[in-house]
VEXTORSE-956762 format. One line per field, with one value per atom (N, C-alpha, C): residue in one letter; x, y, z; residue number from 1; atom name. Coordinates in steps of 0.05 Angstrom, whole numbers. Layout:
N
type	c(a / ...) $
east	c(X / ...) $
north	c(Y / ...) $
up	c(Z / ...) $
seq	c(NUM / ...) $
atom	c(CA / ...) $
# end
This chain:
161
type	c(x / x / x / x / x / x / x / x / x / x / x / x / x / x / x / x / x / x / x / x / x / x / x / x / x / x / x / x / x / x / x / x / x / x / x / x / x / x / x / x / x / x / x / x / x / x / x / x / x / x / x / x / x / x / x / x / x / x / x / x / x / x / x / x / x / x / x / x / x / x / x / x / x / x / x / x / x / x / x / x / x / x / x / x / x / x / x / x / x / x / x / x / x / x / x / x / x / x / x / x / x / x / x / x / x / x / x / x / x / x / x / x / x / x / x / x / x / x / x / x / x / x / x / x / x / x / x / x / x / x / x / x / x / x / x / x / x / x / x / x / x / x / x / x / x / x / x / x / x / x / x / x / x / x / x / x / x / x / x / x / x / x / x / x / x / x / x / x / x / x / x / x / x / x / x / x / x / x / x / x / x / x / x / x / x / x / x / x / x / x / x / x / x / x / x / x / x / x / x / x / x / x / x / x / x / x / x / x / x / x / x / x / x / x / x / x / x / x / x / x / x / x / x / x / x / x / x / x / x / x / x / x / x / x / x / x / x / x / x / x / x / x / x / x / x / x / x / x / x / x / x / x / x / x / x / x / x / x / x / x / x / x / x / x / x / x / x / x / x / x / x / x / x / x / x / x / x / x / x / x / x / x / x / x / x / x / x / x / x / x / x / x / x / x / x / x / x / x / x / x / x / x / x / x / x / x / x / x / x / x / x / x / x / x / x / x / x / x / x / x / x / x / x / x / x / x / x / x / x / x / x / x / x / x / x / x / x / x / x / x / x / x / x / x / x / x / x / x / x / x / x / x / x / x / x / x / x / x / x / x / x / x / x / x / x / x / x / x / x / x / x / x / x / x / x / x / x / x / x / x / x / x / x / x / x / x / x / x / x / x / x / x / x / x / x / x / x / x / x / x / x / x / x / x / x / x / x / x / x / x / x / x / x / x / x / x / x / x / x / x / x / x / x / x / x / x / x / x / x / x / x / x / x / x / x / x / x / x / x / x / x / x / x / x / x / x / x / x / x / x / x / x / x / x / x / x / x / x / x / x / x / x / x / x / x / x / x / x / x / x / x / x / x / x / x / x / x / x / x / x / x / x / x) $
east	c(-136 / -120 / -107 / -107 / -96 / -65 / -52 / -30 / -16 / 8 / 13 / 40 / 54 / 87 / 109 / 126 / 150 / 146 / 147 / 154 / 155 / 155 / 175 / 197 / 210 / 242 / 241 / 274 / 277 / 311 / 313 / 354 / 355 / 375 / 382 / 401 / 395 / 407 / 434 / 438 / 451 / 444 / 463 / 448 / 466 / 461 / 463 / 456 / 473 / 474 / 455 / 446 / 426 / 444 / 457 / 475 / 466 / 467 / 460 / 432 / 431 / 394 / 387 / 402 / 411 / 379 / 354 / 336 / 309 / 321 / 297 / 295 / 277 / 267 / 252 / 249 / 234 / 262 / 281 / 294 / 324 / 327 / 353 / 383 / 383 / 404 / 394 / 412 / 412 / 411 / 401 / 419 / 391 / 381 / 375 / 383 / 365 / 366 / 342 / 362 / 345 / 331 / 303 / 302 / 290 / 294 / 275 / 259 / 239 / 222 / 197 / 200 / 178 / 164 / 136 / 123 / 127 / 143 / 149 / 121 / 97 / 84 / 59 / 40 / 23 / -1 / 0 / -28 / -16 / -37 / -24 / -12 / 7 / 13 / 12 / 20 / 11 / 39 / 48 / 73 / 62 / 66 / 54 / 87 / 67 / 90 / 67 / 53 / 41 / 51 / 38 / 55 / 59 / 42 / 43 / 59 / 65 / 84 / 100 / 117 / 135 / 162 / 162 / 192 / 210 / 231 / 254 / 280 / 298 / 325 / 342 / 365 / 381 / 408 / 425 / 458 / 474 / 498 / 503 / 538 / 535 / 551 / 544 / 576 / 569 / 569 / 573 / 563 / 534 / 521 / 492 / 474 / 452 / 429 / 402 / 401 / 386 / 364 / 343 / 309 / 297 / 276 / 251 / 244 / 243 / 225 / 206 / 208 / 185 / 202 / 175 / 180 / 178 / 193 / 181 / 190 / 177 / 184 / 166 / 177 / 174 / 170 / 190 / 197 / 171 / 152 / 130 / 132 / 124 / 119 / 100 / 119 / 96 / 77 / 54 / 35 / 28 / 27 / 28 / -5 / -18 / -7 / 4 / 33 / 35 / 20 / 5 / -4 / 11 / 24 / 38 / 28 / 17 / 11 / 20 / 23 / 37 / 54 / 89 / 101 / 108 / 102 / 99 / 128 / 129 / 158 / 151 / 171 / 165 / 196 / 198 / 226 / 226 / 230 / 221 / 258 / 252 / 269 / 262 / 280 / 269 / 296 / 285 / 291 / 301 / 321 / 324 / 357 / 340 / 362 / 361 / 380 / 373 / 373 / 376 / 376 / 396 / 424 / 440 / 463 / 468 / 491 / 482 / 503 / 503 / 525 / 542 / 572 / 573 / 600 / 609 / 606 / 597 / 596 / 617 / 630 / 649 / 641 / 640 / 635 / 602 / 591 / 568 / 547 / 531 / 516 / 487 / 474 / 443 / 423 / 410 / 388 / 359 / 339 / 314 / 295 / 274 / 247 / 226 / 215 / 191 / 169 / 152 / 131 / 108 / 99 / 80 / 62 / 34 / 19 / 7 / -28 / -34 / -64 / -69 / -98 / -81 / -93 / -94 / -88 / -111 / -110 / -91 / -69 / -46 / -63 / -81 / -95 / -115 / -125 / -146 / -133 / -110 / -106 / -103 / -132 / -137 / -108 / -80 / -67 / -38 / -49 / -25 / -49 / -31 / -45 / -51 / -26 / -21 / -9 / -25 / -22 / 2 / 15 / 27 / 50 / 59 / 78 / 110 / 122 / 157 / 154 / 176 / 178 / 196 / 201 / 223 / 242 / 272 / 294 / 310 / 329 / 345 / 371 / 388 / 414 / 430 / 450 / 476 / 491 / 525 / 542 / 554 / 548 / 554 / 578 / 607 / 631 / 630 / 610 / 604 / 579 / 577 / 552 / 553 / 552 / 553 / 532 / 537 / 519 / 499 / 475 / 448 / 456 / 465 / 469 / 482 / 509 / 527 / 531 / 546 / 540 / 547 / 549 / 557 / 529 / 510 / 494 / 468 / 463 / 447 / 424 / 412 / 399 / 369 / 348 / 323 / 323 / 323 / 316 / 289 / 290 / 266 / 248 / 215 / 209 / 214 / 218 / 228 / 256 / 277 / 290 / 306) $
north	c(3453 / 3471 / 3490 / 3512 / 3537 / 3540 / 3536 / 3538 / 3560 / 3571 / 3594 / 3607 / 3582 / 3590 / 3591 / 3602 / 3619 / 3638 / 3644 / 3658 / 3687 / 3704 / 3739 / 3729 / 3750 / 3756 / 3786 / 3771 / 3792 / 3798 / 3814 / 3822 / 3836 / 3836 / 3852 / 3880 / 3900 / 3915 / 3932 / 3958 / 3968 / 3957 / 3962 / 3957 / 3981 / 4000 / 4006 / 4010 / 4013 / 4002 / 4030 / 4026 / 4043 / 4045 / 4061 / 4060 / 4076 / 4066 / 4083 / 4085 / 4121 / 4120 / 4148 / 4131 / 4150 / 4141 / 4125 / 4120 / 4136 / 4145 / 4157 / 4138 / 4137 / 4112 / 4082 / 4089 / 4057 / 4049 / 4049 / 4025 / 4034 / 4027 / 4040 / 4031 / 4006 / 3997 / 3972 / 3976 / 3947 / 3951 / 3950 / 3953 / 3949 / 3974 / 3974 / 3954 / 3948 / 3928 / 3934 / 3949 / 3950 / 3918 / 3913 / 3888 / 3892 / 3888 / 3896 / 3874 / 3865 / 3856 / 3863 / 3845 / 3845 / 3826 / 3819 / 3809 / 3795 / 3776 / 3763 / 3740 / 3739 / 3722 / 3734 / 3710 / 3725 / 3735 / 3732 / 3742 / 3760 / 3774 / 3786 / 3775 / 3782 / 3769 / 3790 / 3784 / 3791 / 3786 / 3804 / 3797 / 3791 / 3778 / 3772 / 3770 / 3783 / 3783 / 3773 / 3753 / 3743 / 3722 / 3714 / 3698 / 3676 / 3657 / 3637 / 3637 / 3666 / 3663 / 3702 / 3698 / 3711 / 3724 / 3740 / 3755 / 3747 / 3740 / 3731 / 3736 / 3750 / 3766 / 3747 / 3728 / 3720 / 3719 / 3709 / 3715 / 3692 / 3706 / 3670 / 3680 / 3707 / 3717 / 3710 / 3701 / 3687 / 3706 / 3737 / 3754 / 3772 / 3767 / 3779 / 3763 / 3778 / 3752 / 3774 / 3770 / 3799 / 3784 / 3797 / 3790 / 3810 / 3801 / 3827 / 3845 / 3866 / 3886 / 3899 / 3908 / 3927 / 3929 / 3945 / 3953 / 3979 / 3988 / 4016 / 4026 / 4028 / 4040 / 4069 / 4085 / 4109 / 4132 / 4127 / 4139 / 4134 / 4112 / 4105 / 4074 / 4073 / 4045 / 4031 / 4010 / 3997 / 3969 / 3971 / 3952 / 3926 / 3905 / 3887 / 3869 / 3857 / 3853 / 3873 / 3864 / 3887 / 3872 / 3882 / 3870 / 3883 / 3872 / 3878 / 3860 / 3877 / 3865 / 3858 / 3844 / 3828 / 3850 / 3848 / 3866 / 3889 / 3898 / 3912 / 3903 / 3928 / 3921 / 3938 / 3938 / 3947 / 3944 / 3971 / 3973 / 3979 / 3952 / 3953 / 3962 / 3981 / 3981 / 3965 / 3938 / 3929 / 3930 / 3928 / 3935 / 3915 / 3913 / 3886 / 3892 / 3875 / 3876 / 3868 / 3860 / 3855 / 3878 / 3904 / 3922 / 3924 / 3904 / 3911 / 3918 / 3918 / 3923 / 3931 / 3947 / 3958 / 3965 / 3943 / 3939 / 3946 / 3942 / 3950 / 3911 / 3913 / 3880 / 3881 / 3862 / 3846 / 3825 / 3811 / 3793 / 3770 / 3778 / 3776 / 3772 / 3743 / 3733 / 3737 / 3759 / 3763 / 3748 / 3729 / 3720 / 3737 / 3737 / 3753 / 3718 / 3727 / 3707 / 3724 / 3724 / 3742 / 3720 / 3718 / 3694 / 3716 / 3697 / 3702 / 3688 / 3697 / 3685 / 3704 / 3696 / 3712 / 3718 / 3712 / 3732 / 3745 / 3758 / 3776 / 3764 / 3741 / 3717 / 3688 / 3685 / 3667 / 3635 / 3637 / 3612 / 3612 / 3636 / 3630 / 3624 / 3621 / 3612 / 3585 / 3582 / 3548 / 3528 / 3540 / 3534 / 3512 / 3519 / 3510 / 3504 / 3475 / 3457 / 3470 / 3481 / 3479 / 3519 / 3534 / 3565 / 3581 / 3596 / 3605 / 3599 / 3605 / 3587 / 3596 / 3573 / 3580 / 3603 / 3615 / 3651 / 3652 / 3671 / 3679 / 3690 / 3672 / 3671 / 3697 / 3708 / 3732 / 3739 / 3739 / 3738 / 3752 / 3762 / 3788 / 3779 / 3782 / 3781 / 3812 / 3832 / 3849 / 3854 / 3868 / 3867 / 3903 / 3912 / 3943 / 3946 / 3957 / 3976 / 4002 / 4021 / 4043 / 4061 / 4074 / 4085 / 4104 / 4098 / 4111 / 4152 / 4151 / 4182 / 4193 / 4179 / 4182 / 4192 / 4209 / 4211 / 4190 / 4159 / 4142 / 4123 / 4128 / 4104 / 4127 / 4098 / 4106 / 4095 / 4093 / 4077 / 4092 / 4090 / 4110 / 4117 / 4138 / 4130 / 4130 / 4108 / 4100 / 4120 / 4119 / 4129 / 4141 / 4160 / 4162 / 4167 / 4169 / 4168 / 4197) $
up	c(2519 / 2534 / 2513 / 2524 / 2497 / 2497 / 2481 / 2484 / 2483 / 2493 / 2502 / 2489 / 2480 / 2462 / 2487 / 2483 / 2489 / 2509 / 2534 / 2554 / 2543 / 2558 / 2556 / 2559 / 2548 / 2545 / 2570 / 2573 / 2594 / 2608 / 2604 / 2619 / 2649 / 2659 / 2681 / 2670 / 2677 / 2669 / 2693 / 2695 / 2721 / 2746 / 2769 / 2795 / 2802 / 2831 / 2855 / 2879 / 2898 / 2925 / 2943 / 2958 / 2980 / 3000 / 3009 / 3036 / 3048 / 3076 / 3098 / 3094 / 3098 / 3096 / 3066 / 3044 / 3023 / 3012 / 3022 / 3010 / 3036 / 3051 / 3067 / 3098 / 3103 / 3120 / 3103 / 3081 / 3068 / 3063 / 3052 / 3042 / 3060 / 3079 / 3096 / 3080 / 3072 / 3058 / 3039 / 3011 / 3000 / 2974 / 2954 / 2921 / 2904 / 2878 / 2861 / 2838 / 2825 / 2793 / 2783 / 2754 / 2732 / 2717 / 2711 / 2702 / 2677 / 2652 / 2628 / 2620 / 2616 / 2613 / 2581 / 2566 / 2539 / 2535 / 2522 / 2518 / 2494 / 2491 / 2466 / 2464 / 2470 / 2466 / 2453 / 2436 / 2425 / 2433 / 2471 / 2481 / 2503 / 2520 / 2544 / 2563 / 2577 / 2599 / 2624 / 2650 / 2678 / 2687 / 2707 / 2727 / 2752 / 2766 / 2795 / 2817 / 2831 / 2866 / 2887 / 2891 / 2909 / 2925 / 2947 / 2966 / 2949 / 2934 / 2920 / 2899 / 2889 / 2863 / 2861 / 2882 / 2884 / 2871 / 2864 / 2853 / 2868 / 2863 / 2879 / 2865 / 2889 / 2881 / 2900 / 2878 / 2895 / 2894 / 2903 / 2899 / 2902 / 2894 / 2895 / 2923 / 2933 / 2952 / 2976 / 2987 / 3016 / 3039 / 3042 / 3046 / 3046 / 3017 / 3021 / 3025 / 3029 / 3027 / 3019 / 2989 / 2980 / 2981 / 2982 / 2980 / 2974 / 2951 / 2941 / 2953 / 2946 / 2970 / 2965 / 2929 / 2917 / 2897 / 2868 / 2847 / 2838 / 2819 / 2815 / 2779 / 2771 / 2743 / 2733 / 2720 / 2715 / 2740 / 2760 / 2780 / 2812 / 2813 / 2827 / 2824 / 2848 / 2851 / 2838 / 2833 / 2818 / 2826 / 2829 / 2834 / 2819 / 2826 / 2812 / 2818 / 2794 / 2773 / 2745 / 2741 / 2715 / 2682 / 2669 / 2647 / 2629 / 2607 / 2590 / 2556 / 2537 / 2512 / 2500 / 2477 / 2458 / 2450 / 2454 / 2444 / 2463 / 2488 / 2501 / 2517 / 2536 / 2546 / 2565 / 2592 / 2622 / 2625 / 2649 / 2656 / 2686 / 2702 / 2729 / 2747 / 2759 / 2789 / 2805 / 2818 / 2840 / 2862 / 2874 / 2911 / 2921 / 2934 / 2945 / 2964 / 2980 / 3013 / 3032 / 3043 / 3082 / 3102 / 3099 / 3110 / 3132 / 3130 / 3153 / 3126 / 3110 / 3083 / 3062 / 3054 / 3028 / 3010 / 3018 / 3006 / 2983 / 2979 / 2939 / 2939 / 2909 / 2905 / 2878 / 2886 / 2867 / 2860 / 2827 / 2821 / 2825 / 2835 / 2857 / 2824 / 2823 / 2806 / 2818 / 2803 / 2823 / 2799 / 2809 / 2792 / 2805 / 2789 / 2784 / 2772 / 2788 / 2776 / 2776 / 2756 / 2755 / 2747 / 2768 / 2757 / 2738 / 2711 / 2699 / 2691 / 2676 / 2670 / 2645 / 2640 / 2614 / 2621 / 2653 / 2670 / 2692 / 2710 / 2726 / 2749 / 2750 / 2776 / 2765 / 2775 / 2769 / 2767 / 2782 / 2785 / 2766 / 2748 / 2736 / 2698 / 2693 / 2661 / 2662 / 2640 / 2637 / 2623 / 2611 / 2595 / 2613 / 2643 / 2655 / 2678 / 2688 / 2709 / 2743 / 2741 / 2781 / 2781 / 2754 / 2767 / 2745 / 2749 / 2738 / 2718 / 2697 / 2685 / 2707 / 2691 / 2705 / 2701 / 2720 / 2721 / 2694 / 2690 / 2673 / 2694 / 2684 / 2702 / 2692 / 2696 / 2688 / 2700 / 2696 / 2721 / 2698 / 2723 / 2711 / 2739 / 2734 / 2740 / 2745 / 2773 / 2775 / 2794 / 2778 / 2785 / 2800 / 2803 / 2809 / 2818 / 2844 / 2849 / 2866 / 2845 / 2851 / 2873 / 2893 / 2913 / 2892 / 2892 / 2886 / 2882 / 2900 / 2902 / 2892 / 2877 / 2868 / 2836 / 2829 / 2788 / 2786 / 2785 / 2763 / 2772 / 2782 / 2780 / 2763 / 2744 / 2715 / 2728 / 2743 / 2751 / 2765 / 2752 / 2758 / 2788 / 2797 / 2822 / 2842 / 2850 / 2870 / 2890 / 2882 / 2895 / 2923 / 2943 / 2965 / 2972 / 2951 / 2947 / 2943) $
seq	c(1 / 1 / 1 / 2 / 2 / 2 / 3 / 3 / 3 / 4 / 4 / 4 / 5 / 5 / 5 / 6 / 6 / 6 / 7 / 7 / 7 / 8 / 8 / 8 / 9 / 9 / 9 / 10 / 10 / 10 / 11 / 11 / 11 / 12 / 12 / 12 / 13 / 13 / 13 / 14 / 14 / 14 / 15 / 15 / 15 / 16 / 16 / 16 / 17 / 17 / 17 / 18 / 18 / 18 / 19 / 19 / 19 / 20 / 20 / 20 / 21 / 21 / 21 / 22 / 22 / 22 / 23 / 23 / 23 / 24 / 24 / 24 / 25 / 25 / 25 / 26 / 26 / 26 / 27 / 27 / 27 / 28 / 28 / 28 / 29 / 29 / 29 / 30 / 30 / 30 / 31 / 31 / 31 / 32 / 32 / 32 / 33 / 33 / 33 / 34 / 34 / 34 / 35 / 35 / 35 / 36 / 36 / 36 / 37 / 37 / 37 / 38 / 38 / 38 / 39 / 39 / 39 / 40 / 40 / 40 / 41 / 41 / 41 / 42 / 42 / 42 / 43 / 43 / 43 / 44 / 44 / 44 / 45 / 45 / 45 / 46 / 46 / 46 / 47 / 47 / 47 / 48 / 48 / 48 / 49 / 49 / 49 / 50 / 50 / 50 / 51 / 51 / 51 / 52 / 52 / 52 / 53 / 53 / 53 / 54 / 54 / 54 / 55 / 55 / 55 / 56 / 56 / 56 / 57 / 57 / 57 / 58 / 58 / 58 / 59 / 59 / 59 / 60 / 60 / 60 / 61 / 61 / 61 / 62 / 62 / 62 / 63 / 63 / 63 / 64 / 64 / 64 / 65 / 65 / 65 / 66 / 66 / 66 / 67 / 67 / 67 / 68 / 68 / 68 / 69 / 69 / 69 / 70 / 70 / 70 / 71 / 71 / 71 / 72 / 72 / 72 / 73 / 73 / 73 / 74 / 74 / 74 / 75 / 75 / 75 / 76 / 76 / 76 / 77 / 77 / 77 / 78 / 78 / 78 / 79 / 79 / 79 / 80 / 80 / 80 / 81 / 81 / 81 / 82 / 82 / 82 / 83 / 83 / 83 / 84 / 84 / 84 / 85 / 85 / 85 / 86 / 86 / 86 / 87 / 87 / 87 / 88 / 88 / 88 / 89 / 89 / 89 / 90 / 90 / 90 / 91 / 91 / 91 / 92 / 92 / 92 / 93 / 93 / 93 / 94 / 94 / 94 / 95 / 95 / 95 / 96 / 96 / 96 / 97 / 97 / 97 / 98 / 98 / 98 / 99 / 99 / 99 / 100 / 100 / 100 / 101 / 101 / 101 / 102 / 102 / 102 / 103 / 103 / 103 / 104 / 104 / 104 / 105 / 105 / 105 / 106 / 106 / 106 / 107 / 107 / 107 / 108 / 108 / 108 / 109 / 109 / 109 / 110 / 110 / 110 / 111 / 111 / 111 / 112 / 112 / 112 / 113 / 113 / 113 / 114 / 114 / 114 / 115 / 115 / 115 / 116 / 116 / 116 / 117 / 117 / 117 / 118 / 118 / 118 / 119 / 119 / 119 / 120 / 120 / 120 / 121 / 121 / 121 / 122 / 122 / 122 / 123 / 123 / 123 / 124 / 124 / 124 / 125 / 125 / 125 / 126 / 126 / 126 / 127 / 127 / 127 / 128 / 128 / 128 / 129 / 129 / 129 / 130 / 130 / 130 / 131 / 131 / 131 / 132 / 132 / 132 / 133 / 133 / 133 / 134 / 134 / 134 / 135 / 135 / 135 / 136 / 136 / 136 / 137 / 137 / 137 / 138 / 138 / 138 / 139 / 139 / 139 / 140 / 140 / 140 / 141 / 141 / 141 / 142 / 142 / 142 / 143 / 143 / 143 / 144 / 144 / 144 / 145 / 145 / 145 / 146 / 146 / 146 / 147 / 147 / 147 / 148 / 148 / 148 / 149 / 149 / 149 / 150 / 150 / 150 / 151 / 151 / 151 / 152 / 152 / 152 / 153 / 153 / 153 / 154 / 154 / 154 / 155 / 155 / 155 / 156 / 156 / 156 / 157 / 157 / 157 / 158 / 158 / 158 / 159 / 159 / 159 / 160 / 160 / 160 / 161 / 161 / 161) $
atom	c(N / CA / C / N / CA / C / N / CA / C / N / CA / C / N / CA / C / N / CA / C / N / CA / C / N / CA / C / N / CA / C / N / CA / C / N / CA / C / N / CA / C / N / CA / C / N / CA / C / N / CA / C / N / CA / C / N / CA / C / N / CA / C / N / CA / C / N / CA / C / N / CA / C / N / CA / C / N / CA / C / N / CA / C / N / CA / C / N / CA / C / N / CA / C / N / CA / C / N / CA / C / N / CA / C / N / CA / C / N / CA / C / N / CA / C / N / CA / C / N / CA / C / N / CA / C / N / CA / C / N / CA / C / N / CA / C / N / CA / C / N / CA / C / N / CA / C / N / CA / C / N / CA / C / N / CA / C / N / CA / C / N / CA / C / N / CA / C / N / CA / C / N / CA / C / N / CA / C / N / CA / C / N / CA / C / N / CA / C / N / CA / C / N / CA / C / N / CA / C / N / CA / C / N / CA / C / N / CA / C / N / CA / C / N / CA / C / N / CA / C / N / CA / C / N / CA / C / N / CA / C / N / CA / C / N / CA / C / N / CA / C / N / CA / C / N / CA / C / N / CA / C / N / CA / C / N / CA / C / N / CA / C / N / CA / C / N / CA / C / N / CA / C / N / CA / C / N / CA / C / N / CA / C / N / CA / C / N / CA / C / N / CA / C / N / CA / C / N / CA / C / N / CA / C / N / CA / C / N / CA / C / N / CA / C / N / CA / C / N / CA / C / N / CA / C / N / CA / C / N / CA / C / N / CA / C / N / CA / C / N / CA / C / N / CA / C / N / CA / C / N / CA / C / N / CA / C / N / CA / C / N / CA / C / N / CA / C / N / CA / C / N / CA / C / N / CA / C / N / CA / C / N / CA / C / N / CA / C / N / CA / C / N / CA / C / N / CA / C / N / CA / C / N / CA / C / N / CA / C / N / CA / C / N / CA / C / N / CA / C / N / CA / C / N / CA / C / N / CA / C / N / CA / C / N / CA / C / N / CA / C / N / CA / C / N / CA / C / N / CA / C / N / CA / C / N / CA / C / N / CA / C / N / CA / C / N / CA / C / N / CA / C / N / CA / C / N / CA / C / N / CA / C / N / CA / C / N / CA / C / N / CA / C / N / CA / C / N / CA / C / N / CA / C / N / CA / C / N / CA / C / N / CA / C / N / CA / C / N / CA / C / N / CA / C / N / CA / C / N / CA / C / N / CA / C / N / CA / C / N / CA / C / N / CA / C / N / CA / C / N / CA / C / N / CA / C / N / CA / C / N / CA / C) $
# end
């Protein structure tokens, strides 16, 4: 079995909030996160959002209940699988909401899983038994989220948007 090292490295960066229908008809309400993402290992790796091995945005607020929705980096959505080379780095916008809120968040701990691997097909690297390795986990403690539309959110904005 080939061994694979150390995971990507990876942070949460800005978030803001989608209010109302400040995103068009695709995303009516719910909050941007920047996620940065590098290839600290010494072969390629793959990001996967499939039913089996899912991105997942969660909170630890007894108010929201955020969930994945889509990605987007360099102003387009982005399709997954993302392949990223040894050393390589990706700066994903992801989406995430219930589509009935789009509050100011206080204090509000959002974790990020990005499952990966080092093929295309999560099931096809011989190096791990049962599919993809642990995701790489990522969480920020965001005391601010600024409305999308607004001058203080630094935050790319999303296709459709």
């Amino acid at each position: 079995m080939a061994a694979s090292g150390s995971g990507p490295s990876g942070s949460l960066g800005d978030a803001c909030k989608l209010p109302g229908n400040s995103c068009g008809t695709v995303f009516k309400k719910g909050y941007v996160f920047e996620a940065f993402v590098t290839n600290t290992t010494g072969q390629t790796i793959c990001l996967y959002n499939t039913v089996s091995y899912p991105v997942t945005v969660t909170d630890n607020s007894p108010t929201l209940n955020l969930a994945f929705e889509a990605a987007a980096a360099n102003g387009v959505f982005y399709p997954f699988p993302i392949e990223l080379a040894p050393g390589g780095s990706v700066t994903l916008v992801l989406i995430a909401g219930e589509n009935s809120k789009s509050a100011n968040i206080s204090g509000v701990l959002v974790t990020v899983g990005l499952p990966w691997d080092h093929t295309v097909d999560p099931a096809g690297d011989d190096d791990t038994l049962s599919g993809a390795h642990s995701p790489l986990i990522v969480a920020k403690t965001y005391n601010s989220a600024p409305p999308i539309n607004g001058g203080s959110c630094n935050v790319t904005i999303p296709p459709d948007c």
